[in-house]
N, C-alpha and C positions, 0 to 999 in steps of 0.2 A: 554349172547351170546358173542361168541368172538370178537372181534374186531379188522378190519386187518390194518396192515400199508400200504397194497397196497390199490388203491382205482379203478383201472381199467385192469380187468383182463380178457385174453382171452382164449377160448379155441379152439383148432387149432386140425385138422387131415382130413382126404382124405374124400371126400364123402360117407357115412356109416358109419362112427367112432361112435358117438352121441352126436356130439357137441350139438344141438339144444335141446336134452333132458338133457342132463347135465348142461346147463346153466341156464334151466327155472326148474330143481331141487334146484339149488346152489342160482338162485335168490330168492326163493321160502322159504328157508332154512335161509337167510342171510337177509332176507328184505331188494333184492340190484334192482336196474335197470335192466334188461338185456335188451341189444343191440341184435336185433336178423336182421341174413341177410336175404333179401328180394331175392330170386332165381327166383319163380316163374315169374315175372315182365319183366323176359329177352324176348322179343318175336324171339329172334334168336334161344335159346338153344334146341327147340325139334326138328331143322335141322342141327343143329351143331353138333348134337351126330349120325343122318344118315350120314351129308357127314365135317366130320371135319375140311379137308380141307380147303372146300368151306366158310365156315360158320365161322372160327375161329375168325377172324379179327375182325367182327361184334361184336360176342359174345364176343369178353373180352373186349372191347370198351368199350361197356355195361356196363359189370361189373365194368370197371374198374372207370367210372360213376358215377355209382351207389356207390359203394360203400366209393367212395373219399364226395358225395354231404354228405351221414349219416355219414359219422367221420367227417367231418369238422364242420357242425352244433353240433353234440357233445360237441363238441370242444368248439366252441362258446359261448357255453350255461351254460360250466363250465362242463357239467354233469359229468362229467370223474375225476369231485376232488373227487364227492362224490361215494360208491361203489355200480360198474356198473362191470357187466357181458356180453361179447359177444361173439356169436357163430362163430367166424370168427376174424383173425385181417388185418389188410389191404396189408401187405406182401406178401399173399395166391394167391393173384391176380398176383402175378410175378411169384408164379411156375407154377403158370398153364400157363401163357402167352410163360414160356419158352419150355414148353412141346406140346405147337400145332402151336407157330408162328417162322418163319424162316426169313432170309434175311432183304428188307426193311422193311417189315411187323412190324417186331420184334425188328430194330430200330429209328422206330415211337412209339411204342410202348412203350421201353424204354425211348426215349425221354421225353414223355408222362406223364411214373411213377417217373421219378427223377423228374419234376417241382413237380408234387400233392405230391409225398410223404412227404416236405418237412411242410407241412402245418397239418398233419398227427401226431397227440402225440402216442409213442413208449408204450404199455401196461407196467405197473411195472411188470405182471407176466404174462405168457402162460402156459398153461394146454395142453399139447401134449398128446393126444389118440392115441397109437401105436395101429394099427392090423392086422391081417394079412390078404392080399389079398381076400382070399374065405371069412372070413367073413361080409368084405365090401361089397364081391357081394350077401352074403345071406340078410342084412337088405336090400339093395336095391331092390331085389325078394319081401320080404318081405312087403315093405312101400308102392310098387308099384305105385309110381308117374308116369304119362304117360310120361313127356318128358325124364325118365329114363329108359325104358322100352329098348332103344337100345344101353344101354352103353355096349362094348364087356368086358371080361374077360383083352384082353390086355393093351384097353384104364387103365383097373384099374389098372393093372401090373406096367405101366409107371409111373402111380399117382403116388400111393404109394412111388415105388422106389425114385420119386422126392419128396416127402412130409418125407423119412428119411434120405436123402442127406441134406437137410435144415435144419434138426434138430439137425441131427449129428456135423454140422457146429457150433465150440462154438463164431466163430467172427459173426456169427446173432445173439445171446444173450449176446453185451457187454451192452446194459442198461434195460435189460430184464431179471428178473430172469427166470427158466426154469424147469416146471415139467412136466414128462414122466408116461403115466400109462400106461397100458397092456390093452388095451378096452378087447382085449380077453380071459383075465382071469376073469373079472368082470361084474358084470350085476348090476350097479347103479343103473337101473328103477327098476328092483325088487327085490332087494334084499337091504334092509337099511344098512346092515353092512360094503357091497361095497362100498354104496353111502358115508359113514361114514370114511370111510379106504382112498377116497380120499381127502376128507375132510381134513385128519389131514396130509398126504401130501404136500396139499395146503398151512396148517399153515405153516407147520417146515419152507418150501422155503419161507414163509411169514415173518417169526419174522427175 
């Protein structure tokens, strides 16, 4: 089995990509940890997506939470020397803060993520699931989560476009190495030779 010099790898892309299936393949494959984000726990988000608005502030609070308590314990515990997999990295939580919070909102906000990030270890590697728009809103028709059931076509439009604004950016990846895959050319869940194809992507940025 190969053996990686990274030991905490994430992977990253817009709601729909298949972060959560591709981690718990790769953890599956690599006998590693995965780190998987906990969404459903938000009790804001199946009003956030009717009036976004209204509900933004709350809901990335939350997340931002949430998701600072599971990386710091991580953290803690060491887990992250040894190889661990996660469906999200802690960054993800600033583009979306930027894409529904405005004014003071968003520099509370700010405030916020510059203290916790700081406490926060940076992945050796990211795994970026490029896709394109429709197909993000076909798995989401598809998965059929109730508190997803009213995300518009535009909310996803905005995502995305901020989720390849971010990547494209090479000053986010100066202690990060950075792999890019087509989700929409591949089908890792079923097909082994995708799932494989990304695999040795993952090496090459690896060695």
């Amino acid at each position: 089995m190969y053996t990686f010099q990274s030991k905490y790898i994430a992977v990253e892309g817009a709601i729909g990509a298949g972060k959560t299936s591709l981690v718990l393949q790769l953890s599956k494959k690599y006998d590693a940890r995965a780190f998987l984000e906990v969404v459903e726990e938000n009790p804001f988000l199946p009003r956030f997506y009717e009036d976004i608005k209204s509900y933004a502030f709350r809901t990335q609070i939350f997340f931002l939470l949430s998701r600072y308590d599971q990386q710091v314990k991580a953290a803690q515990q060491d887990l992250f020397k040894q190889l661990s997999f996660s469906d999200y990295m802690f960054a993800k939580d600033r583009i979306f803060a930027h894409l529904t919070l405005s004014g003071n909102e968003l520099n509370m906000y700010e405030h916020l993520y510059q203290i916790m990030s700081r406490d926060i270890p940076a992945p050796d590697l990211i795994v970026y699931l490029k896709a394109s728009t429709k197909l993000l809103m076909k798995r989401i028709v598809l998965r059929d989560r109730p508190f997803e059931r009213k995300i518009s076509i535009q909310y996803m439009e905005k995502l995305n476009n901020s989720y390849e604004n971010y990547f494209s950016d090479q000053k986010n990846f100066t202690q990060t190495r950075l792999v890019t895959i087509n989700a929409d050319e591949l089908d890792f869940v079923g097909n082994a030779h995708d799932l494989e194809f990304i695999c040795e992507q993952i090496k090459q940025k690896d060695r």
